[in-house]
C-alpha positions in Angstrom: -59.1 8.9 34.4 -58.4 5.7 32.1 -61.0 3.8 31.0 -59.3 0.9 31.6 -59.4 1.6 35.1 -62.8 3.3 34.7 -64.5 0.3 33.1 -62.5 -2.2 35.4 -64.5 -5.3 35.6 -66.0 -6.1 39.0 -67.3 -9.8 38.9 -66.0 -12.9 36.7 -69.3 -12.4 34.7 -68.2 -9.1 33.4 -64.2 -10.4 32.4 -64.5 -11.0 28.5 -63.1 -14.3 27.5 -61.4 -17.2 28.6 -64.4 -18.8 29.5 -63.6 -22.6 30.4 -61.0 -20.8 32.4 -63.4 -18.7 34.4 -65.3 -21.6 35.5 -62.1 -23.6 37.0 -61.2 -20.4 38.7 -64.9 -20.0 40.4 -64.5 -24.1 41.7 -61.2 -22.7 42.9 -62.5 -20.0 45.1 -65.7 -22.2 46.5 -63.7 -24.6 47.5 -61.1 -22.3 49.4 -64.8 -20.3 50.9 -65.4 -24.1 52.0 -62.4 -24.4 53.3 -60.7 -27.1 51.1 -57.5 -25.3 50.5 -56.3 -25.5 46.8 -52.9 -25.1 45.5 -52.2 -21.4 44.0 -53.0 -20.5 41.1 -50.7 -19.4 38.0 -52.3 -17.1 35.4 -50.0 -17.5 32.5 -50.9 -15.2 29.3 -49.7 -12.6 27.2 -50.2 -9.1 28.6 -53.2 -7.1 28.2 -55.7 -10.0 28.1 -57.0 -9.1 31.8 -54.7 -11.5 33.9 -54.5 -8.8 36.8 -58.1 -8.0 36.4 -59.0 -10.9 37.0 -57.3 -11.6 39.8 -58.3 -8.3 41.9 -61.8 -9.6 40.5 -61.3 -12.9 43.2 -60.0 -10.7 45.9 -63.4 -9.9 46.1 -64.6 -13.0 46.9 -61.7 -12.7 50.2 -62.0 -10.3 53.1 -58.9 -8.9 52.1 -56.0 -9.3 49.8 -52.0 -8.3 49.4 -50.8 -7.4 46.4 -47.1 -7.6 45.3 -44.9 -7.4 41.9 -42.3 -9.8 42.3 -39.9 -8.2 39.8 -39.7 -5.0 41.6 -38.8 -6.8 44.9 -36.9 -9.9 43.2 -34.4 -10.6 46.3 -35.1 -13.2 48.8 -34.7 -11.1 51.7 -37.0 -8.7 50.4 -40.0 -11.1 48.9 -40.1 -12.9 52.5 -40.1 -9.4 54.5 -43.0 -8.2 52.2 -45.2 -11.0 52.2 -43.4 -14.3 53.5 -44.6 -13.7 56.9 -48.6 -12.5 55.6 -48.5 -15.9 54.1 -48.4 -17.9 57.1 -50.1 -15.3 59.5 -54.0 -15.2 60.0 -56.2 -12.6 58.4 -56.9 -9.6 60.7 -60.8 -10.7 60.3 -60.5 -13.6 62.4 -60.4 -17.0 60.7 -61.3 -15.4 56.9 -59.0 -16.2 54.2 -56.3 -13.1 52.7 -55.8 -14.0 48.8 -51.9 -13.1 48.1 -51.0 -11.9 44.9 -48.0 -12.1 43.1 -47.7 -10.2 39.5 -45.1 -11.0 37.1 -43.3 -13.9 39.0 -41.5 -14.5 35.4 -39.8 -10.9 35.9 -37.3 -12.6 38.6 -34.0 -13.2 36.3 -30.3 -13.1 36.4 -27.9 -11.8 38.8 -30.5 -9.6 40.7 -32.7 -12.6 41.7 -30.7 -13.6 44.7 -33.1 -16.0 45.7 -36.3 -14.4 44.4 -37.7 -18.2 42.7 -36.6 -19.9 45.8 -38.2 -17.4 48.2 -41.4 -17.9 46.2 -41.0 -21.7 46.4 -40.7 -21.5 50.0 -43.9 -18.7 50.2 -45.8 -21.4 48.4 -44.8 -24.7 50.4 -45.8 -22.9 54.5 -48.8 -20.9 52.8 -52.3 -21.1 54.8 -53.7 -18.5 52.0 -54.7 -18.9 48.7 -52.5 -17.4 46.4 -52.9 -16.4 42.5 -49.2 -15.7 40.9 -49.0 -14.2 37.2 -46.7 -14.7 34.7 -46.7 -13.3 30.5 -44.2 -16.5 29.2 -45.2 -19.5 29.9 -42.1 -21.6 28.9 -39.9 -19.1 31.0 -37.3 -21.1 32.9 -38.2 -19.3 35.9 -41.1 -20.6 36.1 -40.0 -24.7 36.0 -40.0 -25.1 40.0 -43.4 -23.0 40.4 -45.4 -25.1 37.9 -45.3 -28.4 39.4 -46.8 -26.6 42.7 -49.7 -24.7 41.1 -52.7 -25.5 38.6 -51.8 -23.6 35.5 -53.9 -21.2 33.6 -53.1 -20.9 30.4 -54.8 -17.8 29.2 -55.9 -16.9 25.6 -55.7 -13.9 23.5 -59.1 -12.2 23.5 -61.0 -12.5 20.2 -61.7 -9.5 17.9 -65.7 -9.8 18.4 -65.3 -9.8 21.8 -63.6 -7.0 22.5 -65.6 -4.8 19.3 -68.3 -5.8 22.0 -66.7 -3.9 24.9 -65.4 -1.3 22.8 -69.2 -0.3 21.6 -70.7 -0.4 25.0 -67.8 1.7 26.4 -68.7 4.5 22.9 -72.0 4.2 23.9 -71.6 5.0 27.6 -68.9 7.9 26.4 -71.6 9.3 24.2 -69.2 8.1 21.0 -70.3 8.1 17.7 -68.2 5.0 16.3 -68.7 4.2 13.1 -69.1 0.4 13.8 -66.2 -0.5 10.7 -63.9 1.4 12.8 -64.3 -0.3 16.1 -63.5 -3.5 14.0 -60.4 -2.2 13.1 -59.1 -1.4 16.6 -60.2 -4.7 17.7 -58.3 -6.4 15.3 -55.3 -4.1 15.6 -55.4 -4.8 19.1 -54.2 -8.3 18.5 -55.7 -9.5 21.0 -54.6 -7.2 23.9 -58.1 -5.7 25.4 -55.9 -3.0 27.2 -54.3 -1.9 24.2 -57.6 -1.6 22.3 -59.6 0.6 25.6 -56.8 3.1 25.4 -56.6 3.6 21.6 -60.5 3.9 21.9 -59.9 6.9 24.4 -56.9 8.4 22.7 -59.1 8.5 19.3 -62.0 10.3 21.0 -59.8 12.7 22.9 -59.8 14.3 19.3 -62.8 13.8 18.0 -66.2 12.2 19.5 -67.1 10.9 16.2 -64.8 7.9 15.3 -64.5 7.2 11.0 -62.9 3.9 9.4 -59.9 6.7 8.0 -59.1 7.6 11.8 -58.2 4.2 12.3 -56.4 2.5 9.2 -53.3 5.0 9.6 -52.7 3.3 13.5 -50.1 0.7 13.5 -51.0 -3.6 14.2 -49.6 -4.0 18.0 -46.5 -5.2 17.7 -47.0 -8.4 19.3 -43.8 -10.4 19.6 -44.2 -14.3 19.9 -41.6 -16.2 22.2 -39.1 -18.3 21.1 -41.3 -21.4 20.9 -44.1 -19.9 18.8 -41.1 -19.1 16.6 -39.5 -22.3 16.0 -43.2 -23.7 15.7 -44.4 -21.1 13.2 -40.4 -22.2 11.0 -41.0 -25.9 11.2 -44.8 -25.6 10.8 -45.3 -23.2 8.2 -44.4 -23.1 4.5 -45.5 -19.4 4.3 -42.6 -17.1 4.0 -44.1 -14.0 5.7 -45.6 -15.9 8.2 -42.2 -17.3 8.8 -40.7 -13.9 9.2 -43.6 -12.3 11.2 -42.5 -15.5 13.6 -39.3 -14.5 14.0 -39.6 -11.6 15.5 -38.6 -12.0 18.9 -37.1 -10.3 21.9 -33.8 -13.0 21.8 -30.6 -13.2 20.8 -30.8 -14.7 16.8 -28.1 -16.7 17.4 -30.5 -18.5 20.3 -33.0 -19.1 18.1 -30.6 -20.5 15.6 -29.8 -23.1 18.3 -33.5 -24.0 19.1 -34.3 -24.5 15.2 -30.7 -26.5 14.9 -32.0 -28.7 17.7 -35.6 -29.5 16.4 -35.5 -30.2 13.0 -34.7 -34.2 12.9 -37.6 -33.8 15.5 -39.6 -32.4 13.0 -38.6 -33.6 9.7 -38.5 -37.0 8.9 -37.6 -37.1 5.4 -33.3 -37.5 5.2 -33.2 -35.1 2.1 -35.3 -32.6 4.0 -32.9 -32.5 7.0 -29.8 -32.2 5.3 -31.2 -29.6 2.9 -32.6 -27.7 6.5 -28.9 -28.3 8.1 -27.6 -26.7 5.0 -29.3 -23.8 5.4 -28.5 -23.3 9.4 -24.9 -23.5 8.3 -25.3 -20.7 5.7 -27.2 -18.8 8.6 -24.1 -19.3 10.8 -21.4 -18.0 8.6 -23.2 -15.0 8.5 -23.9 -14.2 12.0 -20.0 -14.9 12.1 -19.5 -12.4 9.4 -21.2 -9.6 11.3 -19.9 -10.5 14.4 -16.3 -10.4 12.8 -16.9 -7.6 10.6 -19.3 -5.2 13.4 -21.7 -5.1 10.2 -24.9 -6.1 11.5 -26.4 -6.3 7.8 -25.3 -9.6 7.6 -28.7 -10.5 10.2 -31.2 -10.3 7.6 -29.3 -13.2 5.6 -28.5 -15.3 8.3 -32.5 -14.6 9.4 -33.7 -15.6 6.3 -31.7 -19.2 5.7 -32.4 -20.1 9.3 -36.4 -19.2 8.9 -37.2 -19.2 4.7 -34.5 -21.3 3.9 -35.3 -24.2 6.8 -39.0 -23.7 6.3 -38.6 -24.3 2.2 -36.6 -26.9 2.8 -39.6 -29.8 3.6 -42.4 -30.6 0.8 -45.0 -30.8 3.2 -45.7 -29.3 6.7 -46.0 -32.5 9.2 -49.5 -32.9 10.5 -48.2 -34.1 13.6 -47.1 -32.6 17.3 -43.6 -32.3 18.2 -42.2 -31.2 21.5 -39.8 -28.0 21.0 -36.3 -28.9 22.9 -34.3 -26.9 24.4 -30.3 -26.8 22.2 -28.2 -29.9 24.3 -25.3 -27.8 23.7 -26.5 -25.6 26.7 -27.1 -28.7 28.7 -23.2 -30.1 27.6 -22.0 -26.6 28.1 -23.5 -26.7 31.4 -22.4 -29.9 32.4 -18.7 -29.1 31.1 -17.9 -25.5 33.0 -16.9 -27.0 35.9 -14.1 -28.7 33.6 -13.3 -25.4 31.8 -12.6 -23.7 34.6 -10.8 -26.8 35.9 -8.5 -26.3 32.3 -8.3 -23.1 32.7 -7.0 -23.0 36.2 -4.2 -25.3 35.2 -3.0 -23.2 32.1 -2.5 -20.4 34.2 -0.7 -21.8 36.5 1.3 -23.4 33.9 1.5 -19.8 32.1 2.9 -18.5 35.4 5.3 -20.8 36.2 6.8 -21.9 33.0 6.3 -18.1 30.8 3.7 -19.6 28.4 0.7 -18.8 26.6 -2.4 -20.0 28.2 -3.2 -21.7 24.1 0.7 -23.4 24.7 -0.3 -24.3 28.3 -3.3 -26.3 27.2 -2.1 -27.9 24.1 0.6 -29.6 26.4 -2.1 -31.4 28.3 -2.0 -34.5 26.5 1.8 -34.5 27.3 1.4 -34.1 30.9 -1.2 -36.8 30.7 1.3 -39.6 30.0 4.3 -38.2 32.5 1.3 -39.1 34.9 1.2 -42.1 34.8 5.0 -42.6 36.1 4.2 -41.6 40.5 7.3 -39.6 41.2 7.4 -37.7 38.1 4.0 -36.7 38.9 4.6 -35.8 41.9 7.2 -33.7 40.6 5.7 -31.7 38.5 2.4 -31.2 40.3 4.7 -30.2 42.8 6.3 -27.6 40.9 2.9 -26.2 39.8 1.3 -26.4 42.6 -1.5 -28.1 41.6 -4.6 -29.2 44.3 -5.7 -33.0 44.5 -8.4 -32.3 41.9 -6.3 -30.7 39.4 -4.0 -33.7 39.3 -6.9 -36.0 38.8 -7.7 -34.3 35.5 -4.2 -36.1 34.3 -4.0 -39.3 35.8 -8.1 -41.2 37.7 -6.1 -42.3 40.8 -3.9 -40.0 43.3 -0.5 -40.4 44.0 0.1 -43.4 46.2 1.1 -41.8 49.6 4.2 -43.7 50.0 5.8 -42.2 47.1 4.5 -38.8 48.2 6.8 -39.9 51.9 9.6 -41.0 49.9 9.7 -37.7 47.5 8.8 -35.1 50.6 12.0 -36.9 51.7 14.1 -36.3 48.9 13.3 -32.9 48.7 14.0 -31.9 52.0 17.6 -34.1 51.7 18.3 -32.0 48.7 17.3 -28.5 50.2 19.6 -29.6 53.3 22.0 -30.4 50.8 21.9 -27.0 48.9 22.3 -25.3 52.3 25.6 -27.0 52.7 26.8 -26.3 49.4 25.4 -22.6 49.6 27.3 -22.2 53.2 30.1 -24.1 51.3 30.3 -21.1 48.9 30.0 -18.4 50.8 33.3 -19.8 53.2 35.1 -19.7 50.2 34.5 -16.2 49.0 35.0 -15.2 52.8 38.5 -16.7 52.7 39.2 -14.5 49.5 38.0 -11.5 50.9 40.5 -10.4 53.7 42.7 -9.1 50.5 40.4 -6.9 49.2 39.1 -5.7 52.5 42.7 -4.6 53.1 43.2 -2.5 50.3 39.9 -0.6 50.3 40.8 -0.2 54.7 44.5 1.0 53.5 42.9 3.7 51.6 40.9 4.6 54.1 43.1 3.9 56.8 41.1 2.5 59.1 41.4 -0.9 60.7 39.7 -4.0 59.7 39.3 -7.6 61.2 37.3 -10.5 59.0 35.8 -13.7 61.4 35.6 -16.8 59.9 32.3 -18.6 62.0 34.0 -22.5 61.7 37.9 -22.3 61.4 38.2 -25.7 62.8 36.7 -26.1 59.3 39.3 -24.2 57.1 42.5 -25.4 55.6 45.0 -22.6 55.2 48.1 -23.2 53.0 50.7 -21.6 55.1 54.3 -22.1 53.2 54.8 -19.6 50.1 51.4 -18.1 50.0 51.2 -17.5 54.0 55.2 -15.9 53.8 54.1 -13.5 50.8 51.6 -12.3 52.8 53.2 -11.5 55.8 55.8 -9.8 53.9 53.4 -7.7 52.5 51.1 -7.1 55.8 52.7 -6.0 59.2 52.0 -8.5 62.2 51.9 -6.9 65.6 54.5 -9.6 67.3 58.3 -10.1 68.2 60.9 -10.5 65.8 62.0 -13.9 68.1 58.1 -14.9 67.9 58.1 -14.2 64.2 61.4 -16.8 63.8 59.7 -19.3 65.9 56.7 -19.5 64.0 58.6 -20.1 60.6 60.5 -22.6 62.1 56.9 -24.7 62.9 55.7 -24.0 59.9 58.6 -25.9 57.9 58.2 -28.9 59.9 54.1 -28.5 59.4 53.2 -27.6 56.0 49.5 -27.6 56.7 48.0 -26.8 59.8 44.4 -26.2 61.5 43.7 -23.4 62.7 42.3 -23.4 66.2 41.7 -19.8 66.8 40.3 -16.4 65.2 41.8 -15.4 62.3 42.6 -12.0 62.4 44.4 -9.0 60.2 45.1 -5.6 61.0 46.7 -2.6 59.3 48.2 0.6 60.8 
């Protein structure tokens, strides 16, 4: 069995630490047991310092309690089915109170949230229960909308004496023989994290029941990663170079914290020579996280790490003996604020790309172009015809839309012109059907088989019979009279040109 489980605390007396904060929690619960109902509590902290202990240690003060890890079961759906409906519902004792708990509420990130935060936020707003939520960062984004609807709880680290205290109650009750040196030395090893210092109490006397100093000093510190705050603090607040490194060392993208030191120096620094020197060294950082980005050689890091934390920190005479707020980088807020128009760009170019065989790069470097043609009504209607662009996609050229009488008046011209191109298409396809009866005859003579060619309109079609029409019947045999034959020649001298008002017909045998 683990002795963290095994030596559990089982009142608030009994949880090591945190004090002042023990005392606002114990108002909490009277005053819930007296039926004044608070707002939940949120246990914020890093882990290890006893923030689910101490919560299962207030479900005893309820007659019963629900228990739930909110970044296993993240989705909406999910959170309301397993404890959205609990929250609202009476206790199965009557008219007691059920405590809900809700571990690692910060967990609920990125695409698999699906609601999770929200579903929380509603849990909280219809809840006739007291609740206790948990959370490890406390500037986590996720957590903005919970904190205005709970009373925070910061909770600190636990101090070294503190927890050398619990360590040489649990050696005594194990029958330990710890030297009292090395229970120091896991305690301050521990870094704070009471969990982490119980378990490498038990994995030491798994091997031996007699701890030494030497069995100790070999075991790594706890690698206890600050967040990005405590980072940007510890750059603009120290002068100390490995204290400035040790800060560093967090669980985000370098680049980020980059961005966050970027943004807070002139909040920081007062001095002008100070600033530009710090700016001078974020630039030098920059070109080297471009390097290894270009290059796939990752070396490059430690340089950028070291201008953006040594080089900014060196840069100021003094540290400031004043508080500043850390910022979050605008450029996030301005990047935010402009995707909507990126995408808005970036439909336009490829439509553009589509319809005119560009490069999206060409497509967008001819905005400024297509903004003055906008200005002229038809001509934008014209081409925002021709690409097919939607109301708001012609807005990002000209502020007002096309007045909708020139839209009427071009509609119109477009559909005279289509009629027109109709004609002149039917036009040309008369004309090759008048040329065709001499080929068809050919190709039919060498097969010899009969043909006939129908002309749809020959009201409609001129036909030049003097020399042309005489060639051809000498050429093609007409099934009539010889008397018939001299008639027609006879009207066709006095008639040069003449309508025809039947089907035109030819035949070979």
């Amino acid at each position: 069995m683990l002795w963290t489980d095994k030596y559990r605390p089982q009142t608030l007396d009994e949880v090591v630490g945190n004090n002042k904060e023990k005392k606002i929690i114990t108002d909490w619960v009277s005053n819930w047991k007296n039926g004044n109902p608070q707002t939940p509590l949120l246990l914020v902290g890093p882990p290890g310092i006893g923030k689910t202990t101490l919560a299962l240690v207030i479900a005893k003060e309820f007659s019963e309690h629900i228990e739930l890890n909110a970044s296993d079961k993240r989705s909406q759906d999910v959170i309301k089915a397993t404890i959205g409906e609990s929250s609202s519902s009476r206790s199965l004792f009557g008219d007691e109170y059920k405590l809900i708990i809700m571990d690692e509420v910060d967990g609920i990130h990125g695409t698999n949230d699906r609601g999770g935060v929200k579903a929380i936020g509603e849990i909280i707003k219809n809840s006739k229960h007291p609740m206790i939520l948990i959370a490890n960062d406390f500037y986590s984004k996720r957590l903005q909308s919970i904190k205005p609807k709970c009373t925070v709880i910061k909770m600190a680290k636990v101090r070294s004496p503190s927890i050398r205290k619990a360590l040489r109650e649990i050696s005594q009750k194990e029958e330990i023989k710890a030297n009292p040196k090395a229970l120091e030395l896991i305690a301050k090893k521990s870094n704070g994290d009471m969990r982490s210092a119980i378990n490498t109490l038990q994995a030491l006397a798994d091997t031996d029941n007699i701890l030494e100093p030497s069995d100790v000093e070999n075991l790594r510190t706890k690698d206890d990663r600050s967040d990005i705050f405590n980072a940007i603090t510890g750059v603009l607040k120290s002068k100390n170079p490995q204290h400035v490194r040790e800060a560093l060392r967090v669980d985000e993208d370098p680049t980020l914290v980059m961005e966050y030191i970027a943004e807070n120096i002139p909040r920081e620094y007062t001095d002008k020579n100070e600033i530009k020197k710090a700016y001078e060294n974020i630039a030098k950082a920059d070109l080297y996280f471009g390097r290894a980005q270009s290059s796939r050689n990752y070396g490059y890091w430690k340089y950028a790490s070291d201008f953006m934390g040594i080089g900014v920190s060196s840069s100021k005479k003094e540290t400031y003996k004043k508080f500043s707020k850390i910022q979050t980088p605008t450029i996030f807020t301005l990047m935010g604020r402009n995707r909507g128009k990126r995408n808005l760009r970036d439909g336009i170019a490829e439509k553009m790309s589509d319809k005119m065989h560009i490069s999206h790069a060409i497509a967008i470097s001819m905005f400024p172009y297509l903004e003055i043609m906008f200005q002229n009504d038809e001509l934008a209607w014209e081409i925002s015809d021709f690409l097919e662009l939607e109301d708001n996609e012609i807005k990002r050229f000209r502020k007002k839309k096309i007045p909708k009488k020139v839209v009427t008046k071009m509609e119109k011209q477009k559909a005279q012109m289509r009629v027109e191109e109709r004609d002149r298409r039917f036009e040309e396809l008369q004309n090759q059907m008048m040329n065709a009866p001499e080929e068809i005859e050919i190709e039919a003579e060498q097969a010899e088989i009969p043909f006939e060619v129908t002309i749809d309109n020959p009201s409609e079609v001129e036909i030049d019979e003097t020399e042309e029409i005489v060639e051809e019947t000498s050429e093609v045999k007409i099934d009539k009279t010889e008397e018939k034959k001299e008639n027609k020649e006879k009207t066709e001298e006095k008639k040069p040109k003449k309508k025809t008002d039947k089907q035109v017909s030819l035949f070979s045998f």
